[in-house]
DRENDO-1510 file (C-alpha; in Angstrom, 1 decimal, always signed):
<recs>
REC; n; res; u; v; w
REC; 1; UNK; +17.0; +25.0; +52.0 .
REC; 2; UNK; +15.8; +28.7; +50.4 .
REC; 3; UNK; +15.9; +29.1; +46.5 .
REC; 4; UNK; +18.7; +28.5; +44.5 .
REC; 5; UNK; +21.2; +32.1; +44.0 .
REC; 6; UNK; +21.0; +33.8; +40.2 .
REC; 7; UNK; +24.7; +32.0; +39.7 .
REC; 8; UNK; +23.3; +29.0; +40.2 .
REC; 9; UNK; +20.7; +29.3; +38.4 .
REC; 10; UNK; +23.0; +30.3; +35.5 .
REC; 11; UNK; +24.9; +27.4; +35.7 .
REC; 12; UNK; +22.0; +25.1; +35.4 .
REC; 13; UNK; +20.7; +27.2; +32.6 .
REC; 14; UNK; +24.4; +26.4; +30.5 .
REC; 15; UNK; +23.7; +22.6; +30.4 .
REC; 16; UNK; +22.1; +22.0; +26.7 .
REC; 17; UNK; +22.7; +18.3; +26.8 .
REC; 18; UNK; +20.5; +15.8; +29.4 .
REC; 19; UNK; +24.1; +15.0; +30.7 .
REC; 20; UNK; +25.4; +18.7; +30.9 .
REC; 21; UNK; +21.7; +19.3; +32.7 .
REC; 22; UNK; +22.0; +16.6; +34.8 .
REC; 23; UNK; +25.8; +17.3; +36.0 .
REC; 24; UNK; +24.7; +21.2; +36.7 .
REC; 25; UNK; +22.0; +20.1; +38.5 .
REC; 26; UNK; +24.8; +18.1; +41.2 .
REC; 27; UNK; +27.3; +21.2; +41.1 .
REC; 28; UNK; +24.4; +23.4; +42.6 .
REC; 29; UNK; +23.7; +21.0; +44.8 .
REC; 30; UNK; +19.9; +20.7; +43.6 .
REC; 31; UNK; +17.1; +19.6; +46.1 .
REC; 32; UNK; +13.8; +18.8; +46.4 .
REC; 33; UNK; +12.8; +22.0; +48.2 .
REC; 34; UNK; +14.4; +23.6; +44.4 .
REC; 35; UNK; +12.7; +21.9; +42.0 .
REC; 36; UNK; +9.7; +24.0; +41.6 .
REC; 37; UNK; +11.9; +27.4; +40.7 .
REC; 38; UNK; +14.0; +25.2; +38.6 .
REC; 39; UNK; +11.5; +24.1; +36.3 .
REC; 40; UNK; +9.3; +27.8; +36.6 .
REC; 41; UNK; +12.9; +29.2; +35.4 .
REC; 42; UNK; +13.2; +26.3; +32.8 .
REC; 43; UNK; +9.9; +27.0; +31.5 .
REC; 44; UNK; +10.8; +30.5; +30.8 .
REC; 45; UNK; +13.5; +29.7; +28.8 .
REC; 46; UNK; +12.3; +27.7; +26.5 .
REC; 47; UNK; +10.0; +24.2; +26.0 .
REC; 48; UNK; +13.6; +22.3; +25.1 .
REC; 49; UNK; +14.8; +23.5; +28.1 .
REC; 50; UNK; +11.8; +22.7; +30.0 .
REC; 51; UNK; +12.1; +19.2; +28.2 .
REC; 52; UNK; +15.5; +18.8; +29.4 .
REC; 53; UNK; +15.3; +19.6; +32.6 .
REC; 54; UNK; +12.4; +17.4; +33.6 .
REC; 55; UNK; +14.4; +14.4; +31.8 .
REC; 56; UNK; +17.1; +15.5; +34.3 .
REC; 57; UNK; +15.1; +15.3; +37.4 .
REC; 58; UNK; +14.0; +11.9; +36.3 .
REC; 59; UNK; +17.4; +11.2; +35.9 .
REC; 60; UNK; +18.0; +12.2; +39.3 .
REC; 61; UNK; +14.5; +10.6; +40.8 .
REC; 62; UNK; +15.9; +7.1; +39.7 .
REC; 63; UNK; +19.2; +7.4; +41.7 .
REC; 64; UNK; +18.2; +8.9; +44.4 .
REC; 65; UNK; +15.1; +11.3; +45.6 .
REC; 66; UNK; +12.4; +10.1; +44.5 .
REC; 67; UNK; +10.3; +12.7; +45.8 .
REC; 68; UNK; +11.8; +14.7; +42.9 .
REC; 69; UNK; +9.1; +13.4; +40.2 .
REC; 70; UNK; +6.6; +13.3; +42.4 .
REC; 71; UNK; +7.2; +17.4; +42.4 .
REC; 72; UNK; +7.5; +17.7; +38.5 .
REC; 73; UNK; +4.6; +15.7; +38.2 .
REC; 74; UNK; +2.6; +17.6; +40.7 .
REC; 75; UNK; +4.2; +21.0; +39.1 .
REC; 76; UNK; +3.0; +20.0; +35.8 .
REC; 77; UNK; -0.7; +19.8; +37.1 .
REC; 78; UNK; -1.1; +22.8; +37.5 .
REC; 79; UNK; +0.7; +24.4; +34.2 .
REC; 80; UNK; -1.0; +24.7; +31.3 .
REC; 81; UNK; -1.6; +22.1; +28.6 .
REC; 82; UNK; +1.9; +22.7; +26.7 .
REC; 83; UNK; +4.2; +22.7; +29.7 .
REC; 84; UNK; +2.2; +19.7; +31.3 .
REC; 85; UNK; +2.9; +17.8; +28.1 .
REC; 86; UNK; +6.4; +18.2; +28.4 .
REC; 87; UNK; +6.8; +16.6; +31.2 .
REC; 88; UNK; +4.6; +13.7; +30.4 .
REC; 89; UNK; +6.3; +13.1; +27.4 .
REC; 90; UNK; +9.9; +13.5; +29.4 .
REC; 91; UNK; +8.3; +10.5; +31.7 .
REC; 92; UNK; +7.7; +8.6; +28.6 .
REC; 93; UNK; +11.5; +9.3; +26.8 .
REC; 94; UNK; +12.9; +7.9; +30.0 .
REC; 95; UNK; +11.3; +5.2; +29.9 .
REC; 96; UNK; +9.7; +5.6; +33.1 .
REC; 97; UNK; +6.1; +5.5; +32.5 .
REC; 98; UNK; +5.5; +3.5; +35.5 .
REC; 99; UNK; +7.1; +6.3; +37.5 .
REC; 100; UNK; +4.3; +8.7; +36.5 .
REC; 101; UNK; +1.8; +6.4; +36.9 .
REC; 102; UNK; +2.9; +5.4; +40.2 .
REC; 103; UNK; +3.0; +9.7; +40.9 .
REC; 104; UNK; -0.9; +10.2; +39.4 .
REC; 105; UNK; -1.6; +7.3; +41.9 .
REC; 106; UNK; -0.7; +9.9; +44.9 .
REC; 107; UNK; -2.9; +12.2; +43.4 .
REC; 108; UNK; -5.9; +13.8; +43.4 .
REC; 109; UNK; -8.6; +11.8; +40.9 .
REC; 110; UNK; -9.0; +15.4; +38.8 .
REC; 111; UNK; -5.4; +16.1; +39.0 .
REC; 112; UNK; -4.2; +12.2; +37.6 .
REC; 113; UNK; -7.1; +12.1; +35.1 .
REC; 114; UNK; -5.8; +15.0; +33.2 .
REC; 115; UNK; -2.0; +13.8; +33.9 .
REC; 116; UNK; -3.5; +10.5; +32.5 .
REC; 117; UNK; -4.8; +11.8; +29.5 .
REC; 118; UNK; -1.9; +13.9; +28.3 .
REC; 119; UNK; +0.0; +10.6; +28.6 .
REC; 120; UNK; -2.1; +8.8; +26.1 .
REC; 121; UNK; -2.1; +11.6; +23.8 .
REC; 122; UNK; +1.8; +11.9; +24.4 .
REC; 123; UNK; +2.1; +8.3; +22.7 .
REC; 124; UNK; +1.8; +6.5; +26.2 .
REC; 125; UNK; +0.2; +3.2; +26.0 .
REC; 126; UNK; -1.4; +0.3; +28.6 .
REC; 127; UNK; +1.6; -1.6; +29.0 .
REC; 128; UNK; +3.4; +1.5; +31.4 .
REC; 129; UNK; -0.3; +1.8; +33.2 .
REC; 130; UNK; -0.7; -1.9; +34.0 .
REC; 131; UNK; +3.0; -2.8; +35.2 .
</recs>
């Protein structure tokens, strides 16, 4: 599947709730092969919407793909420090810390050390890296 059309995009780009995010995400028929535009567009926008759409994709990761946070996670690696953040702190409102954990675990040692320090400094603690 090729990148996502500029209506579609639009229509993801209307939802300023996690739920309105997270619905626009299925009417577009979001995949895995889309979630690196999404968040680069997402990211432009604004960090809330950058916020919100990573909490979406966790949303989705958890019912479905879960191949989908492995991509944010391996998107945010290579951002810079403030975008990274955001999506380690998206892992942590979910509630998933476990899920990122298990992600760094698939990654490069350089790559999940950094990943591993922005989630202590984002208010992660042991408890998500030892389940």
């Amino acid at each position: 599947m090729g990148n996502l059309a500029d209506n579609q995009l639009r229509i993801l780009k209307q939802g300023k709730s996690l739920k309105a995010k997270f619905e626009a995400m299925h009417t577009v028929n979001l995949s895995r092969q889309n979630i690196i535009q999404v968040l680069n567009e997402s990211k432009k926008a604004s960090t809330g919407d950058l916020a919100l759409t990573s909490r979406a994709i966790l949303l989705r990761s958890q019912q479905g793909d879960y191949e989908e946070a492995y991509e944010l996670a391996s998107w945010s690696v290579k951002e810079a420090p403030q975008a990274r953040k955001v999506v380690v702190s998206s892992f942590i409102k979910n509630k998933q810390p476990v899920f990122l954990v298990h992600q760094m675990a698939r990654m490069k040692r350089t790559d999940a050390a950094t990943l591993m320090k922005d989630y202590f400094e984002e208010g992660g603690d042991m408890k998500g890296v030892v389940e």
